[in-house]
N, C-alpha and C positions, 0 to 999 in steps of 0.2 A: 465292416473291415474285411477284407480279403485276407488270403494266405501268405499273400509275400506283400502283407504290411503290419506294422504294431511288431512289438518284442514277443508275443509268444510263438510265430512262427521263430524267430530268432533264437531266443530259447529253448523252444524243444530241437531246432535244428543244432544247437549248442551243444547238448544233450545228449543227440544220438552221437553227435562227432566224438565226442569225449567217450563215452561207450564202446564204439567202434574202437579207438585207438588205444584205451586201455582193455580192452579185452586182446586185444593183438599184444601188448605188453607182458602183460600175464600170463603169453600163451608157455615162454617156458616152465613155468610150475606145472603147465600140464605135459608139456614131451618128459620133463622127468621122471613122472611116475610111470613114463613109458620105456624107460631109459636099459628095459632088458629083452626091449623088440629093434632089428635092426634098423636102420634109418630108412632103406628103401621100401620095407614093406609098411613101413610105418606111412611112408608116402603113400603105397601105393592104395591104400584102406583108406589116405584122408581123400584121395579122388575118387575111390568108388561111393564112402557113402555122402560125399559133398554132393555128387552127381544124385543119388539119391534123396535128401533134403532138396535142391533144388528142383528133383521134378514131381515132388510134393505141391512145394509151391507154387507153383506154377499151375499145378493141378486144382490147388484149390482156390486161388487168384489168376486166373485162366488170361492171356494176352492172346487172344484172336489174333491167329497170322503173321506171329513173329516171327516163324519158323519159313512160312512163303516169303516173306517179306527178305530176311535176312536171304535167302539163297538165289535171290536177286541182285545181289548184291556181293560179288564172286568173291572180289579184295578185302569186302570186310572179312571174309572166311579164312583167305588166308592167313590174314593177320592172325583172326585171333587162334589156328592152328600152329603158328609161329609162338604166340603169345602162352601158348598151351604147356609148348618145350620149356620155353626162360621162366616160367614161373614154377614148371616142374624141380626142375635146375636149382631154383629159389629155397624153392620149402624143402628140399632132400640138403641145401648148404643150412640153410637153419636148423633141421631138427637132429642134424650129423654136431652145429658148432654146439646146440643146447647139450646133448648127450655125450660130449665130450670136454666137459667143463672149460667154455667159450662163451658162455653168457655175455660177457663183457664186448667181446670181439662182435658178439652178431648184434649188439647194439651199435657199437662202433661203425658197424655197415648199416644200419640205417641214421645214423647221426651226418652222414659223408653224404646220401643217397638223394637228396634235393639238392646237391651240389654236381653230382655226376647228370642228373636228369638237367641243369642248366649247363653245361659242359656239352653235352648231345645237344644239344640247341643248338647253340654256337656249330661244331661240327656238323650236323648230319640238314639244320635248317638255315643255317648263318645268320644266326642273331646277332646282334649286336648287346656287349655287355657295356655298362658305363664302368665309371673310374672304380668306386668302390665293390662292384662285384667282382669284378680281376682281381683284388686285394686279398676280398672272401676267399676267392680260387686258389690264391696262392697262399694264403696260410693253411687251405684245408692239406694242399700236397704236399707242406713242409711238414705238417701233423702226422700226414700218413707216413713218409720219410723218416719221422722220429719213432714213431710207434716202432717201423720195421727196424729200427737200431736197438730198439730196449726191449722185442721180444726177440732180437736176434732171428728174426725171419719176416717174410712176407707175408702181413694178417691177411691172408688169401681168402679167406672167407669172410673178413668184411668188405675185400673188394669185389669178393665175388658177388657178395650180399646185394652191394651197392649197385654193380653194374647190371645185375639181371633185375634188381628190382625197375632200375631208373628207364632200362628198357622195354620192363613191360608195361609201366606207363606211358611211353611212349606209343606199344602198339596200340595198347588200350583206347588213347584217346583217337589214335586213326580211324580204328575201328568200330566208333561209337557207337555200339552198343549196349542195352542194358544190363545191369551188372547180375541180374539170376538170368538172365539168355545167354550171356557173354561165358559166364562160370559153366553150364550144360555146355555149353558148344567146345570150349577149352576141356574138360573134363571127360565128355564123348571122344575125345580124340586120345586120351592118353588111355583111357580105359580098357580096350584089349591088352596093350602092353601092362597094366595094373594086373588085371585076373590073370594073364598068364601067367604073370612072376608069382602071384599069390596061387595060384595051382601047381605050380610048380615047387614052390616051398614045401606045400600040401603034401605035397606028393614024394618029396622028398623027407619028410617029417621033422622038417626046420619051423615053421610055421606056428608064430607063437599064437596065433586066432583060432579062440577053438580047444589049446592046448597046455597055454600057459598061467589056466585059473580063470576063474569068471569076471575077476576084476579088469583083467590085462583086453579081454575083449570086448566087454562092455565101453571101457577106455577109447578103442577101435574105433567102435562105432560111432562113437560122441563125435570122433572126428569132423563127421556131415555137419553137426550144429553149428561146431565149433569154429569151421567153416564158411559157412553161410550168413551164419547169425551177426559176425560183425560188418561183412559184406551189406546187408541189409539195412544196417545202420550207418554205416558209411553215405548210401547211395539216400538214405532219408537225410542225410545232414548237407548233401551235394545240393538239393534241392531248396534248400534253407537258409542255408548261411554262404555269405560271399566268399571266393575261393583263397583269397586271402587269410580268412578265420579258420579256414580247412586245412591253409598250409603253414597256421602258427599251432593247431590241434594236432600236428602229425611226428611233433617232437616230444609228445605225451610217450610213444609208442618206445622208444628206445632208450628215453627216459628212467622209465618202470624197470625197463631191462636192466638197464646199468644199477638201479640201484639193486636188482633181484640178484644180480651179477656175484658184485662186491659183499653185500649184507646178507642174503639170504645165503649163498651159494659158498661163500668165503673165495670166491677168487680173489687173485694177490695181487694188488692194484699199488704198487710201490713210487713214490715221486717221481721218478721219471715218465713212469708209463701216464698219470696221471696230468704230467708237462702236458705230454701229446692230446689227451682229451681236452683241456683247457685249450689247446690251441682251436681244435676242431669247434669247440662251444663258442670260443670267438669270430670265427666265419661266419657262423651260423649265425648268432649276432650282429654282426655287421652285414649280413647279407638279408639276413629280416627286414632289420632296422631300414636298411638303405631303399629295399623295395617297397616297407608301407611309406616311407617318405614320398617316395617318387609316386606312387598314388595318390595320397593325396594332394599332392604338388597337381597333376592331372586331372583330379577333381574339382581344384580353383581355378585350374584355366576354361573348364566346362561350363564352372557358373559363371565365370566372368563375361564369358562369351556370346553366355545363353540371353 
């Protein structure tokens, strides 16, 4: 039996996905013990030692000529230097909504965020949507419309959430690279601007690394792992499971959040505001639902034809 036959390839690729997406879930339990460092330097430490884990890795799982290979290849470069910014952009709106009591809201921006990544389809590749995904669409933008009525503004940060994630999936896949080459290469590029802001703080005696207890910087560091490590698992369960199973695992992720949101965090989730996630949970539903159908509909006309 080979790798990509029998359920235990299925299963541990099951496995890692679920790992992968609930560790991303969980990650606000870790910015809030970090919640008395400011959010950019907190960025700017989760790239320096991500980049560090990563060329660990790599160090010790060596991929001969990645490095030639990929600078053969000029566009993937720029992508993922592009890709480098929106994801910076990403994790500085997340660990700003977690430490600002936003839990909810930065789940909200990944609840929407396979909605705006089919949205960029349509715009940027001109796909074609069928009936029921235009439905999905348009209650996901009445839901946002209602949210921005009951918190009396615009949840900027889950639309910011939504639109840089969904776009750096997008360069992500142009760029197809693999996912600890892709992280070094995006992480090499934000990295002077990292150390400088952190030597700067330094130097200014703002700089909670170092200075604000051993716990707060040991914290820091973990960033690399914490980093990496679902990364890793993500890219073991890519290889695994069909992408369809990967893209029903990735509602694990904001899931966790909302509930850490609400229950852990006591943010104020009052019936109105609650309308608006009900609506979103039914896009999401309906847009599920309608694309494993339409698979499998595509898999009877394969064997029928076979």
């Amino acid at each position: 039996m080979t790798d990509a036959d029998g359920p235990a390839p299925l299963n541990t690729g099951l496995l890692f996905g679920a790992s992968a997406y609930g560790i991303w879930g969980l990650f606000p339990l870790y910015w809030r013990l970090l919640d008395n460092v400011g959010a950019v330097e907190a960025l700017a430490h989760r790239f320096v030692w991500a980049l560090g884990i990563c060329a660990l890795l790599l160090w010790v799982r060596p991929r001969a000529g990645w490095w030639r290979e990929l600078k053969q290849r000029p566009a993937a470069l720029r992508l993922l230097a592009v890709a480098a910014v929106v994801i910076a952009f990403n994790w500085y709106m997340y660990i700003w909504g977690v430490n600002h009591a936003r839990v909810v809201e930065t789940s909200l921006g990944y609840f929407i965020s396979p909605l705006v990544t089919v949205t960029l389809g349509v715009v940027l590749f001109r796909e074609r949507l069928r009936r029921p995904q235009w439905l999905a669409l348009i209650l996901a933008v009445a839901a946002v419309a209602w949210l921005t009525f009951d918190y009396g503004r615009v949840p900027w940060v889950a639309i910011g959430l939504a639109l840089t994630f969904a776009t750096y999936g997008v360069l992500k896949k142009k760029a197809a690279t693999g996912a600890v080459e892709s992280l070094v290469v995006e992480a090499t590029v934000i990295l002077p601007f990292a150390l400088g802001y952190l030597v700067w703080m330094d130097l200014m005696g703002r700089a909670a690394f170092g200075h604000a207890g051993l716990s707060t910087t040991l914290l820091l560091i973990a960033a690399g792992p914490l980093t990496a490590v679902p990364l890793l698992f993500f890219a073991g369960a890519a290889t695994r499971i069909p992408l369809t199973y990967l893209g029903l695992l990735q509602y694990l992720t904001p899931s966790i959040q909302f509930l850490l949101g609400v229950f852990a965090f006591n943010e104020p989730m009052p019936p109105a505001r609650l309308t608006g996630f009900a609506l979103i949970w039914a896009a999401l539903a309906l847009f599920t639902g309608e694309t494993l159908h339409h698979l499998r509909k595509l898999r009877r006309q394969a064997l029928s034809g076979s």
